[in-house]
TORKOL-4160 file (C-alpha; in steps of 0.2 Angstrom, whole numbers, padded with zeros to 4 digits, m for minus):
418
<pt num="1" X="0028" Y="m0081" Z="0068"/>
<pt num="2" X="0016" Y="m0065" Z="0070"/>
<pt num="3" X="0009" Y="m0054" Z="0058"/>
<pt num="4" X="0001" Y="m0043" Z="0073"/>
<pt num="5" X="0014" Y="m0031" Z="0075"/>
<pt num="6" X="0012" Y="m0013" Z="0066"/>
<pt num="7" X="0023" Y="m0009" Z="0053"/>
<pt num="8" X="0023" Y="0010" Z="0054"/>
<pt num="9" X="0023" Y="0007" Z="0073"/>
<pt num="10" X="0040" Y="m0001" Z="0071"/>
<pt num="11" X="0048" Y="0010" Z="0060"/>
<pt num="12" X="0043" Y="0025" Z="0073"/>
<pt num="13" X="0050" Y="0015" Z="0087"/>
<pt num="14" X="0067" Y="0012" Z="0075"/>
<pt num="15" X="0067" Y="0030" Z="0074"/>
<pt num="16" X="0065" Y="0033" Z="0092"/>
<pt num="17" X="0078" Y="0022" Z="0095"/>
<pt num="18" X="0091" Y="0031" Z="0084"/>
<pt num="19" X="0087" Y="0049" Z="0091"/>
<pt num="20" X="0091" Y="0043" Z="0108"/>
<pt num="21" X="0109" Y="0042" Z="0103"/>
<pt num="22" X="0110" Y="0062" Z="0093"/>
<pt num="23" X="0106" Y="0079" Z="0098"/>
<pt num="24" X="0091" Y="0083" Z="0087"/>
<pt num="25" X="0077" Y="0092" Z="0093"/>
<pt num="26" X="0062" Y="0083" Z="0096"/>
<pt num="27" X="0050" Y="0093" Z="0084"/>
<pt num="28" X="0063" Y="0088" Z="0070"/>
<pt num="29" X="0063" Y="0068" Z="0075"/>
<pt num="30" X="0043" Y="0069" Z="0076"/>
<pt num="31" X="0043" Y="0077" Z="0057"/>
<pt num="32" X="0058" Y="0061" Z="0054"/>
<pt num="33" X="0042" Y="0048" Z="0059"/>
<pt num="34" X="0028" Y="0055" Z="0047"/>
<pt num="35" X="0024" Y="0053" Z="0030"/>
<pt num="36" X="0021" Y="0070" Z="0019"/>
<pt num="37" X="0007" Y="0062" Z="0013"/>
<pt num="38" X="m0002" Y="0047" Z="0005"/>
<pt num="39" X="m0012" Y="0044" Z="m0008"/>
<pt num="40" X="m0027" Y="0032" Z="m0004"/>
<pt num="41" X="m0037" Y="0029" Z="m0021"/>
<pt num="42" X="m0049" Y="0016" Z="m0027"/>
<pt num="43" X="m0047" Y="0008" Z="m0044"/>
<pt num="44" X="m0063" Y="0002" Z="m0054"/>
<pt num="45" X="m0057" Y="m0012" Z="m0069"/>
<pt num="46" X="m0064" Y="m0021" Z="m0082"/>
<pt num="47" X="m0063" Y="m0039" Z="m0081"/>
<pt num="48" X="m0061" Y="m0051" Z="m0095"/>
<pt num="49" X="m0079" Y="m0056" Z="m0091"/>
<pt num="50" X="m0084" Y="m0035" Z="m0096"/>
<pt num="51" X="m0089" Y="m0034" Z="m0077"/>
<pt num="52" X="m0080" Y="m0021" Z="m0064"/>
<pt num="53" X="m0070" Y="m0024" Z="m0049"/>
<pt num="54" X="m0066" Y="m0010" Z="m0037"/>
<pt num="55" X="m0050" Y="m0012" Z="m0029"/>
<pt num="56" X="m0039" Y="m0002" Z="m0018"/>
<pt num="57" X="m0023" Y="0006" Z="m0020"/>
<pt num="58" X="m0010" Y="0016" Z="m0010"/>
<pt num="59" X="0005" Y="0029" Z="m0012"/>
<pt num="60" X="0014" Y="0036" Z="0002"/>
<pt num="61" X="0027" Y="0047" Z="m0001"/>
<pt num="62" X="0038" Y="0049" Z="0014"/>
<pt num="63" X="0054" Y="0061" Z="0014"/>
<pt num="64" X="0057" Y="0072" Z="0000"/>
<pt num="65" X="0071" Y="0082" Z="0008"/>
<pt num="66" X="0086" Y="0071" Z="0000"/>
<pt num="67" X="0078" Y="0072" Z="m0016"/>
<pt num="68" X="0063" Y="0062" Z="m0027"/>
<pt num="69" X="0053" Y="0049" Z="m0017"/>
<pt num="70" X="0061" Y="0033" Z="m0024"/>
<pt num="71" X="0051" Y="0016" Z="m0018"/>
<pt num="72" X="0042" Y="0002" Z="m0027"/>
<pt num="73" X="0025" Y="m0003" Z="m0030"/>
<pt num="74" X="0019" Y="m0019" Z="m0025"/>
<pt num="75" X="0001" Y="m0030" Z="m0029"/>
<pt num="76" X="m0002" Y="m0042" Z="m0013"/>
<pt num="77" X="m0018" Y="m0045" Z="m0001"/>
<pt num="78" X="m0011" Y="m0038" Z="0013"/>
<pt num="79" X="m0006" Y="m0022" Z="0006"/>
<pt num="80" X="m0011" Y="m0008" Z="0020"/>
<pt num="81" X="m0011" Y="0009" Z="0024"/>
<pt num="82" X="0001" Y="0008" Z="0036"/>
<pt num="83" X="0010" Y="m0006" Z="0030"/>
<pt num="84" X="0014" Y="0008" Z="0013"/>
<pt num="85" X="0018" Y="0020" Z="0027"/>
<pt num="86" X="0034" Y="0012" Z="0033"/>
<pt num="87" X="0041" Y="0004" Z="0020"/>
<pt num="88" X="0041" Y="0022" Z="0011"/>
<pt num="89" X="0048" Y="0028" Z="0027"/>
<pt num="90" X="0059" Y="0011" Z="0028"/>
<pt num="91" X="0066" Y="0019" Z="0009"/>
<pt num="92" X="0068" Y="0035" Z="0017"/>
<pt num="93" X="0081" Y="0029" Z="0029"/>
<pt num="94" X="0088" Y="0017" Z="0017"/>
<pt num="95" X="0094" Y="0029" Z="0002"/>
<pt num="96" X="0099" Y="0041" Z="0015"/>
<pt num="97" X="0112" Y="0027" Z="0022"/>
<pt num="98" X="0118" Y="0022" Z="0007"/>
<pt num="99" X="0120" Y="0043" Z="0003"/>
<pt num="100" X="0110" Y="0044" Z="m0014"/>
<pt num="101" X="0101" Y="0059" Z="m0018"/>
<pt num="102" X="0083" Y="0051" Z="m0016"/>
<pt num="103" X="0070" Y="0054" Z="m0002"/>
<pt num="104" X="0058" Y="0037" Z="0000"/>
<pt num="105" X="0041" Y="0033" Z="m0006"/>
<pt num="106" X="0032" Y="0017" Z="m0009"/>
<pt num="107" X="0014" Y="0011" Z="m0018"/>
<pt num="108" X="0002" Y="m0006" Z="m0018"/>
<pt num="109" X="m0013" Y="m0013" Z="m0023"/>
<pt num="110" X="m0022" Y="m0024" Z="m0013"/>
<pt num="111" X="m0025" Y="m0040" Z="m0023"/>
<pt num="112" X="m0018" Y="m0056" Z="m0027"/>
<pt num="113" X="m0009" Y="m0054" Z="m0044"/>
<pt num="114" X="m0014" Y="m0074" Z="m0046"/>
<pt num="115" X="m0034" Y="m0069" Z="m0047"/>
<pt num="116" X="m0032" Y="m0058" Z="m0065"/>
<pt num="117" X="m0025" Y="m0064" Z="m0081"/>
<pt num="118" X="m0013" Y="m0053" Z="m0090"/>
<pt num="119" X="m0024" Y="m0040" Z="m0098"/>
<pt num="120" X="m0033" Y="m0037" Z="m0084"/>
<pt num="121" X="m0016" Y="m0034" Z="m0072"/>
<pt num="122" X="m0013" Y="m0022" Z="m0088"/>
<pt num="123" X="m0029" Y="m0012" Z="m0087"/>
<pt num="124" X="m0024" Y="m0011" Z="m0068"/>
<pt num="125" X="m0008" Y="m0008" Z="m0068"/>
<pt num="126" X="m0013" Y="0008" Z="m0082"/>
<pt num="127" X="m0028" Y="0014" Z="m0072"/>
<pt num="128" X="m0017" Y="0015" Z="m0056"/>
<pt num="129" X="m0003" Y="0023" Z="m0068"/>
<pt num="130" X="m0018" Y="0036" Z="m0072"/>
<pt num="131" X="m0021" Y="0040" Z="m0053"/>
<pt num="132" X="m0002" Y="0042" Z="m0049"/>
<pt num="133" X="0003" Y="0052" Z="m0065"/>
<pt num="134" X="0001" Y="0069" Z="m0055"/>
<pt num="135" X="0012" Y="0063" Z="m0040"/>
<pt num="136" X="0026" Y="0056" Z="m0052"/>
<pt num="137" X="0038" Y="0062" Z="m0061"/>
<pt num="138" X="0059" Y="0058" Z="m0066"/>
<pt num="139" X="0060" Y="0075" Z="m0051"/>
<pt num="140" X="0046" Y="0073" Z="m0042"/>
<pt num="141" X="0043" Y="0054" Z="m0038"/>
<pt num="142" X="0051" Y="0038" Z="m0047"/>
<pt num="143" X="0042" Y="0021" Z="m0043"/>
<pt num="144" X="0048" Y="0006" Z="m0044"/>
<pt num="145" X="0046" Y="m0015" Z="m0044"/>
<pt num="146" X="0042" Y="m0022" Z="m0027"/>
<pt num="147" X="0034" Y="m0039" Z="m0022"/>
<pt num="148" X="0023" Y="m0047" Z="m0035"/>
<pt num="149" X="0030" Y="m0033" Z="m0050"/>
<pt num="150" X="0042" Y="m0032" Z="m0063"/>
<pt num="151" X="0049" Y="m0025" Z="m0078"/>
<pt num="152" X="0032" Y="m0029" Z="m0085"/>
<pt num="153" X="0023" Y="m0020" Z="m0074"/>
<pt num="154" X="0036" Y="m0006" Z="m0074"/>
<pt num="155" X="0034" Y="m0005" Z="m0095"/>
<pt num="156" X="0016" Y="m0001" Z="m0094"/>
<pt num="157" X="0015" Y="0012" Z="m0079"/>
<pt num="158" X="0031" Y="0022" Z="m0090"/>
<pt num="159" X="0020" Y="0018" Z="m0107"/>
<pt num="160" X="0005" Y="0026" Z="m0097"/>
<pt num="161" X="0013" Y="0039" Z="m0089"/>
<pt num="162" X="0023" Y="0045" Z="m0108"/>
<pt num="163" X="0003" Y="0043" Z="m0117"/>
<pt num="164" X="m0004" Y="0055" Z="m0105"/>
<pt num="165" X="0010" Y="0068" Z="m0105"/>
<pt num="166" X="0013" Y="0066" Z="m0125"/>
<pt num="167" X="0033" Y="0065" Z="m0119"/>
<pt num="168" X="0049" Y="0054" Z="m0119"/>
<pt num="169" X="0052" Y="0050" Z="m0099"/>
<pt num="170" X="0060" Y="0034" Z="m0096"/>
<pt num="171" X="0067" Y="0041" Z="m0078"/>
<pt num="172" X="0050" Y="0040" Z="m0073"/>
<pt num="173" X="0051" Y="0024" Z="m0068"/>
<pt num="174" X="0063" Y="0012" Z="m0064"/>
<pt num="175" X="0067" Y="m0008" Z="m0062"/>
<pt num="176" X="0060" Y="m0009" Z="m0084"/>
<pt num="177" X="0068" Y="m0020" Z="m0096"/>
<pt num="178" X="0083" Y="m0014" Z="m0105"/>
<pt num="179" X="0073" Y="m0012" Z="m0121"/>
<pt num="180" X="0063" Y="0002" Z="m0110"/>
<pt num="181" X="0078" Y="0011" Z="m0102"/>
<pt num="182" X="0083" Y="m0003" Z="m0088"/>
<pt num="183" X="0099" Y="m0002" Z="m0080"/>
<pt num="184" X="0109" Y="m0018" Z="m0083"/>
<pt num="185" X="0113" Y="m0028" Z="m0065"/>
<pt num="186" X="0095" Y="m0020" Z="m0059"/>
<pt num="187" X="0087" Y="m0038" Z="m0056"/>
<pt num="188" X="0101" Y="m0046" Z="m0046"/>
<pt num="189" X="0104" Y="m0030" Z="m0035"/>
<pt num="190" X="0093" Y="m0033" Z="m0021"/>
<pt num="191" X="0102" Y="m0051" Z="m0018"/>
<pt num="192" X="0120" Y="m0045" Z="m0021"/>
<pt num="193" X="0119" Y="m0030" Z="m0007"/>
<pt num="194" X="0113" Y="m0044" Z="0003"/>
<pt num="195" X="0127" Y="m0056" Z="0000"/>
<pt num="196" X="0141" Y="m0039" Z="0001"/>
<pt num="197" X="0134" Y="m0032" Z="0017"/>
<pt num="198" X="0137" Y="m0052" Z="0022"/>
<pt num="199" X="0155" Y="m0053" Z="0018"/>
<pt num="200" X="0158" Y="m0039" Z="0026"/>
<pt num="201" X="0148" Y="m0041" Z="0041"/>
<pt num="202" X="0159" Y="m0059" Z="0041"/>
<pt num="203" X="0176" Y="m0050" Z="0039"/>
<pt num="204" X="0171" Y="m0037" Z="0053"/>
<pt num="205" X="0167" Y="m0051" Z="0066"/>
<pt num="206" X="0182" Y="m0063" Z="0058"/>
<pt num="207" X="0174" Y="m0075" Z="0054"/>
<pt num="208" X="0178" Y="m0086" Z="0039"/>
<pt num="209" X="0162" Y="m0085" Z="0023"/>
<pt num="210" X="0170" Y="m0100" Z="0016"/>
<pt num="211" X="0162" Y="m0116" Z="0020"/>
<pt num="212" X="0150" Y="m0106" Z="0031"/>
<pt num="213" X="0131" Y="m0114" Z="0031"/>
<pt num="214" X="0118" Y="m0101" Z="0027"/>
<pt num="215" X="0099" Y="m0103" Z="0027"/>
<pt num="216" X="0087" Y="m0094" Z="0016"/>
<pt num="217" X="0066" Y="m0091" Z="0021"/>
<pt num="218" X="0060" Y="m0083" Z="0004"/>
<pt num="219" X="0065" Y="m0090" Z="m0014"/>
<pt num="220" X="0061" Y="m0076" Z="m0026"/>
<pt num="221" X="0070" Y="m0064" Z="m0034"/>
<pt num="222" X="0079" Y="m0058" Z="m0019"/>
<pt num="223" X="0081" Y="m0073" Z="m0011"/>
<pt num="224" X="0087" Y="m0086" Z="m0024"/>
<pt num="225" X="0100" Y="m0075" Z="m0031"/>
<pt num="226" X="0107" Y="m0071" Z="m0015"/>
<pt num="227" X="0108" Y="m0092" Z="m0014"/>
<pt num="228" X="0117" Y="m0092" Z="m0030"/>
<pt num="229" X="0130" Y="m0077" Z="m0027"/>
<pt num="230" X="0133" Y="m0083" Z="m0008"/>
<pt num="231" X="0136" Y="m0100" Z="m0015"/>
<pt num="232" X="0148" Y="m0091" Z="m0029"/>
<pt num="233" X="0157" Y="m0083" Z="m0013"/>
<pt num="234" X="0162" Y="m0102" Z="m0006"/>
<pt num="235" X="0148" Y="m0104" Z="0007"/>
<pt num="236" X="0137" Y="m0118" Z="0007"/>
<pt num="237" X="0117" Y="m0113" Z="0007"/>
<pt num="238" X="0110" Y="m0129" Z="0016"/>
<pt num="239" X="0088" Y="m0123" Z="0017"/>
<pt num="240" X="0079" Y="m0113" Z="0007"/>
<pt num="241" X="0058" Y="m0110" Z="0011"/>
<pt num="242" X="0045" Y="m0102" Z="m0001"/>
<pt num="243" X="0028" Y="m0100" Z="0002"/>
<pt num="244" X="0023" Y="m0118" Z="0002"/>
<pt num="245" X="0035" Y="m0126" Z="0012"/>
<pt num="246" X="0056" Y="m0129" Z="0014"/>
<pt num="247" X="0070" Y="m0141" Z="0008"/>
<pt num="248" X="0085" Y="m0146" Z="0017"/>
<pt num="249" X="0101" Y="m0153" Z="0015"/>
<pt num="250" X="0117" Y="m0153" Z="0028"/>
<pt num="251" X="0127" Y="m0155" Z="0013"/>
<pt num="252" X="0122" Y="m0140" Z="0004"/>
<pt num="253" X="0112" Y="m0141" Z="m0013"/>
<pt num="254" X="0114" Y="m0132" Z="m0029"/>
<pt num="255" X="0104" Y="m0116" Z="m0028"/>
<pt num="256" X="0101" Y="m0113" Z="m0047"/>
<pt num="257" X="0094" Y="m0131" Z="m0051"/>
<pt num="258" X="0084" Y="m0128" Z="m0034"/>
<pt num="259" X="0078" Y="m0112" Z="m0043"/>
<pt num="260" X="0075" Y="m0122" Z="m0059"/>
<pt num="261" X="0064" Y="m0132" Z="m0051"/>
<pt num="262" X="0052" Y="m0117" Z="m0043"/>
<pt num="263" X="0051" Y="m0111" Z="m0062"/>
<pt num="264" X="0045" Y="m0129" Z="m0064"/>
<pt num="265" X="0033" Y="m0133" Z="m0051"/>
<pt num="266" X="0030" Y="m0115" Z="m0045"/>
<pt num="267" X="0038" Y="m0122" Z="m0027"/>
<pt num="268" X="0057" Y="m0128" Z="m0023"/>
<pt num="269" X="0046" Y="m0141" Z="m0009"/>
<pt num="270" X="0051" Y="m0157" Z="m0020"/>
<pt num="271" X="0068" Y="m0152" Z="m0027"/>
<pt num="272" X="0077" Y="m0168" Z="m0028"/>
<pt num="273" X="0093" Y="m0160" Z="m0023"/>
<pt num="274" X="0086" Y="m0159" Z="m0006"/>
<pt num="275" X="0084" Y="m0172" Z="0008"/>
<pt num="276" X="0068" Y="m0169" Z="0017"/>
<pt num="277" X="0055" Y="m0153" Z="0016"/>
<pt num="278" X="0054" Y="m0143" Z="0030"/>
<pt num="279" X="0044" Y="m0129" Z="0035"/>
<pt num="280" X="0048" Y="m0109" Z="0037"/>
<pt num="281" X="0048" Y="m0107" Z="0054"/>
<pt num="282" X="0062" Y="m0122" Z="0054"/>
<pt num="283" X="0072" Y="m0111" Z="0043"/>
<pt num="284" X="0071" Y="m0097" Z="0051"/>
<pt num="285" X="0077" Y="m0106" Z="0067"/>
<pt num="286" X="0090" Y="m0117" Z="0059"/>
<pt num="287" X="0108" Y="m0119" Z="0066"/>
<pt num="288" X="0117" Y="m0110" Z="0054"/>
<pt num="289" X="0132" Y="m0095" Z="0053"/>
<pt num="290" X="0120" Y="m0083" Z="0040"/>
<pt num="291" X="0102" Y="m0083" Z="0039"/>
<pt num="292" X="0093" Y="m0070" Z="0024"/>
<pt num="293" X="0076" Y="m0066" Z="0029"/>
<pt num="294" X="0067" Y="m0064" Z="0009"/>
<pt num="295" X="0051" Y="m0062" Z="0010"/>
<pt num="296" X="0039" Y="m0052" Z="0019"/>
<pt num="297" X="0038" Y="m0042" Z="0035"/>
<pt num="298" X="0037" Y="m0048" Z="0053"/>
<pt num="299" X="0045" Y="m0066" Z="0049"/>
<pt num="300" X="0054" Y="m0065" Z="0065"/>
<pt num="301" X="0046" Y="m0061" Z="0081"/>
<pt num="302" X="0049" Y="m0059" Z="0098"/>
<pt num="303" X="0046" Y="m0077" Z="0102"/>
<pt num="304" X="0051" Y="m0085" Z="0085"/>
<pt num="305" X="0067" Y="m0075" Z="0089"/>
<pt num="306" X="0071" Y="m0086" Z="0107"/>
<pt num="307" X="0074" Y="m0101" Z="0094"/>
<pt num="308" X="0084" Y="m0090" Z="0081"/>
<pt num="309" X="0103" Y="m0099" Z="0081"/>
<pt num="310" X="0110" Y="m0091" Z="0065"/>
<pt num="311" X="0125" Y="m0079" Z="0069"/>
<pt num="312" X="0124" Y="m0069" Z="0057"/>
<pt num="313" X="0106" Y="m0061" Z="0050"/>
<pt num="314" X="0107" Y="m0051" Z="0033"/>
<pt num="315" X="0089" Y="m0044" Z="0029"/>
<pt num="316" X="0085" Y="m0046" Z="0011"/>
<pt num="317" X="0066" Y="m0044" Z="0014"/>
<pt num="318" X="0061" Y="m0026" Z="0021"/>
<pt num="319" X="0055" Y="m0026" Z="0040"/>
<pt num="320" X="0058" Y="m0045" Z="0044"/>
<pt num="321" X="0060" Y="m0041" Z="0063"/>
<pt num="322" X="0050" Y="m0035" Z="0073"/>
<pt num="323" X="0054" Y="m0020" Z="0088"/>
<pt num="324" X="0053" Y="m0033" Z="0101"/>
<pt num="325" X="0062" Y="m0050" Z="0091"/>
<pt num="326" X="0078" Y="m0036" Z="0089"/>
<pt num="327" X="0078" Y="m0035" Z="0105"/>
<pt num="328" X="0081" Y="m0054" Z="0110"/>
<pt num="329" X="0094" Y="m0057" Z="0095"/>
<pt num="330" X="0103" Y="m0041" Z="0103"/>
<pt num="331" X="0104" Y="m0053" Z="0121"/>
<pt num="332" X="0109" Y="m0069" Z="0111"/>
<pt num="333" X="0122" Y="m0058" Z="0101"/>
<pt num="334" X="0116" Y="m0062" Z="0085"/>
<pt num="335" X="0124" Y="m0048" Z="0072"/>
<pt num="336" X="0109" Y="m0042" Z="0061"/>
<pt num="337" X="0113" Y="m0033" Z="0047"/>
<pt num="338" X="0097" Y="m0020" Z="0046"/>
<pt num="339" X="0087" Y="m0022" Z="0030"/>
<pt num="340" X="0091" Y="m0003" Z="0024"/>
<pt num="341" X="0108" Y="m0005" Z="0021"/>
<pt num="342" X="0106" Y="m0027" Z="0017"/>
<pt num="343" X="0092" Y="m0023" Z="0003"/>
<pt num="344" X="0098" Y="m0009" Z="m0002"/>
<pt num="345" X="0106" Y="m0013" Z="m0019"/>
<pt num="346" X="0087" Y="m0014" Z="m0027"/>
<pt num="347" X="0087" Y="0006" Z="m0024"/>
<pt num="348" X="0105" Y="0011" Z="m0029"/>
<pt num="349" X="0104" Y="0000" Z="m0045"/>
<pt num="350" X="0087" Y="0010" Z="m0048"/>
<pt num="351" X="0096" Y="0028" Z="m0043"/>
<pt num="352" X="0108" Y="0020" Z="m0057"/>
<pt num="353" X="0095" Y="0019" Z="m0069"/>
<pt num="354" X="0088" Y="0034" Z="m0065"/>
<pt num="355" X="0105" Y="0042" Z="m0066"/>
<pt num="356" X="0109" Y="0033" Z="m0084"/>
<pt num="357" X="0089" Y="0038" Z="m0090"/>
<pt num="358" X="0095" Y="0055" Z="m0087"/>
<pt num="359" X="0110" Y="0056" Z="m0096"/>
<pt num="360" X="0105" Y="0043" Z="m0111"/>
<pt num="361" X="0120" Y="0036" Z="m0108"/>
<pt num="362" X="0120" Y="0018" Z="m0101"/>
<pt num="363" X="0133" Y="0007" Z="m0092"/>
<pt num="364" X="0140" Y="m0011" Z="m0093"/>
<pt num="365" X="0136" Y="m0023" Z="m0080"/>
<pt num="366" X="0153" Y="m0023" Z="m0074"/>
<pt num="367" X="0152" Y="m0005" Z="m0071"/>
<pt num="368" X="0135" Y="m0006" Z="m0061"/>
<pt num="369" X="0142" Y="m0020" Z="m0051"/>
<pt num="370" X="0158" Y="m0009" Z="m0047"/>
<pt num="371" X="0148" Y="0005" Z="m0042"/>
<pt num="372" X="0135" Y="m0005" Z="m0030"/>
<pt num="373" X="0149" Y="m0014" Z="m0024"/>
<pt num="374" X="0158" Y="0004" Z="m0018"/>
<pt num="375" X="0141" Y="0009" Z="m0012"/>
<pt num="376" X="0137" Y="m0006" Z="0000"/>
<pt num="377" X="0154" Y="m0008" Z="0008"/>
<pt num="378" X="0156" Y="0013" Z="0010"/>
<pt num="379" X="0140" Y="0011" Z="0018"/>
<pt num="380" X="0144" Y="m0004" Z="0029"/>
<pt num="381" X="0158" Y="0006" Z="0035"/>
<pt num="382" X="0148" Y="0020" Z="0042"/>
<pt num="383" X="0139" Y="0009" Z="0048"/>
<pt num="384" X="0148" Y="0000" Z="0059"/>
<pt num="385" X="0160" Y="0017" Z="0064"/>
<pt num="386" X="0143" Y="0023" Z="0071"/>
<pt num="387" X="0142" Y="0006" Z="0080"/>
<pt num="388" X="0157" Y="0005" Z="0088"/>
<pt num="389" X="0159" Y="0027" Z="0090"/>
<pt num="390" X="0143" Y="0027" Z="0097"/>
<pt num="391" X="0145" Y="0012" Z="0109"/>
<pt num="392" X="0128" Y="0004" Z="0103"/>
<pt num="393" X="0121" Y="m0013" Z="0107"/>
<pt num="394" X="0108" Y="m0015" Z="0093"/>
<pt num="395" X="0116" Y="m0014" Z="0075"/>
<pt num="396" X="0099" Y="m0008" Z="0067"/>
<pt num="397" X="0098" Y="0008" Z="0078"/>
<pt num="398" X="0117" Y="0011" Z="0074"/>
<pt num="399" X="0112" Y="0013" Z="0055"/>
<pt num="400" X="0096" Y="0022" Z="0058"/>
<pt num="401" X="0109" Y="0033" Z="0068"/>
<pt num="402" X="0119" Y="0037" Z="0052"/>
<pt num="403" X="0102" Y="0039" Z="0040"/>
<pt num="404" X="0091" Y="0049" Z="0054"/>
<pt num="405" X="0107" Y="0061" Z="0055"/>
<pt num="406" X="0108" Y="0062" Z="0036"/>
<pt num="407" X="0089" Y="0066" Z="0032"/>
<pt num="408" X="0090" Y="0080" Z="0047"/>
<pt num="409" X="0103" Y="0088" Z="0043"/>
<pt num="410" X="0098" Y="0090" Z="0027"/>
<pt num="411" X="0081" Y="0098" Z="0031"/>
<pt num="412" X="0089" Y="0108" Z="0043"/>
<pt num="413" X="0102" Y="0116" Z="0029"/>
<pt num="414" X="0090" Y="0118" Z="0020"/>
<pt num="415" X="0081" Y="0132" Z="0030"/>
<pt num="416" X="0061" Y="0135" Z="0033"/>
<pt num="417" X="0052" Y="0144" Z="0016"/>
<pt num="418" X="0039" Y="0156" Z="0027"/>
């Protein structure tokens, strides 16, 4: 695997790729593959020890012409500039395929959330909350949870953001605990529109989900309830990978007590359900019908992709292939199921919450599970109309095809304010 390969670089060439196939003027496709701005800021914190850290932060807010910028925040070491740049532009495309009024946006700090005890992530978390309450709003920009962030996380920046304005605002953030606003069916989301787009991917090529052997590199949230629901659906999830290693077992193991055992440990590497530990890359390169791609960008590249032998790929995690590795598993005719329309129930559960925050009317589970299920399967079905209409090779520019479309056409209806 390679970490080399830019981000923001990739999501330009995705673009590129997509307008190739539409009659949309260049000047208009180059305003398609820049953010509207970004917010570079640095945090100074308290620590327990009453000393001060500096740290950096990010938010990039993408597209607005849709509606809000909607995208997460997330606290990891490798949180770039550029890396913030695509995945709001990666949101941008992703709400706009899955048609929900939303433009894209996205946010990190650069740390390792392991380093700082609770108060201190607190005292961060507000102080970012702080720099970001002019650029946020329930109209105007709606964070949300992304990797290494939760409900928790989510609480403080809406408590923050409420103090400062003196003001009752739970659509300013989404992904919070239902005591705070939260939208029920918002953590499992993200893994279910993984596991949908999945199903139908399977019943578009005819092939059978039952019994089918899926492989999963990433055990977080995403990943391991995407194990547990694929498992619910008859198929049989034989490796799993986290950060410090993979288990395996031909037979299948039990993806909950695999998950039981990660709460345990803080790894699923020595799960006794399994029968030997591998590693990620064997995951990712296991011969398997589905593999879900769950954790970071760039897991896949263009020589990791020469050993890829899943046939079906569902991107749970957000850039997982590179430019160049899409390429390879477009000549070995592996099906990839692009990341913006996979991992996109994390956002139209969050439009959901958003929606209910609005109203102060909230929904059953049942009824948000309904609603993402009608979302992801209408989208799929665009999705592959444009694949088959447009007579394209790659599946990821076919849906780019159908969001680039969307996001023009809305800024072009909506005329030029001189």
């Amino acid at each position: 695997m390679s970490g080399e390969a830019n981000p923001f670089e990739s999501l330009q060439s995705q673009i590129d790729d997509a307008a190739a196939h539409l009659e949309i003027d260049d000047d208009v496709i180059e305003r398609l593959k820049y953010p509207e701005r970004v917010l570079e800021t640095n945090l100074t914190v308290e620590l327990d020890d009453g000393s001060l850290e500096r740290v950096k932060a990010f938010r990039s807010q993408f597209n607005g012409d849709r509606g809000p910028y909607k995208g997460g925040i997330r606290y990891h070491p490798q949180v770039t500039r550029d890396e913030v740049k695509a995945l709001a532009g990666w949101m941008t495309y992703k709400t706009a395929i899955v048609d929900i009024p939303l433009g894209g946006g996205k946010g990190g700090i650069v740390i390792n959330p392991d380093d700082y005890s609770e108060s201190e992530l607190e005292r961060m978390t507000r102080t970012f909350a702080t720099e970001l309450r002019p650029m946020i709003g329930a109209d105007r920009d709606i964070p949300a949870p992304d990797v290494n962030t939760g409900q928790r996380e989510m609480n403080w920046i809406k408590d923050t953001y409420e103090s400062l304005e003196n003001t009752t605002e739970p659509g300013v953030i989404t992904g919070k605990n239902i005591a705070s606003g939260g939208s029920e069916g918002r953590v499992e989301a993200t893994g279910r529109s993984t596991v949908i787009a999945a199903r139908e991917a399977f019943d578009y090529l005819d092939k059978d989900l039952e019994g089918a052997t899926v492989a999963i590199q990433g055990y977080g949230n995403a990943g391991w309830i995407a194990a547990k629901l694929i498992d619910e659906m008859g198929a049989t999830v034989v490796a799993a990978s986290d950060s410090s290693g993979g288990i395996y077992n031909p037979d299948g193991f039990d993806p909950v007590a695999a998950k039981d055992h990660k709460n345990e440990t803080g790894s699923i590497v020595g799960y006794e359900g399994a029968e030997e530990v591998i590693t990620n890359e064997d995951v990712l390169t296991m011969d398997v019908d589905l593999l879900i791609p769950a954790a970071l960008e760039n897991a896949i590249d263009e020589d990791l992709a020469t050993d890829v032998q899943a046939d079906v790929i569902s991107e749970a995690a957000n850039g997982p292939l590179t430019p160049a590795a899409d390429e390879v598993l477009e000549e070995t005719d592996v099906f990839v199921i692009p990341d913006i329309l996979a991992n996109a129930g994390g956002v139209t559960v969050s439009y959901f919450e958003w929606v209910q925050n609005r109203q102060r009317f909230y929904w059953s589970e049942e009824k948000v599970n309904a609603e993402l299920e009608e979302i992801i399967v209408d989208a799929f079905d665009a999705f592959v109309e444009t694949y088959e209409e447009y007579d394209i090779d790659n599946p990821r520019t076919a849906a780019y095809v159908v969001a680039v479309r969307r996001v023009a056409e809305s800024f072009e209806e909506a005329g030029t304010l001189l």
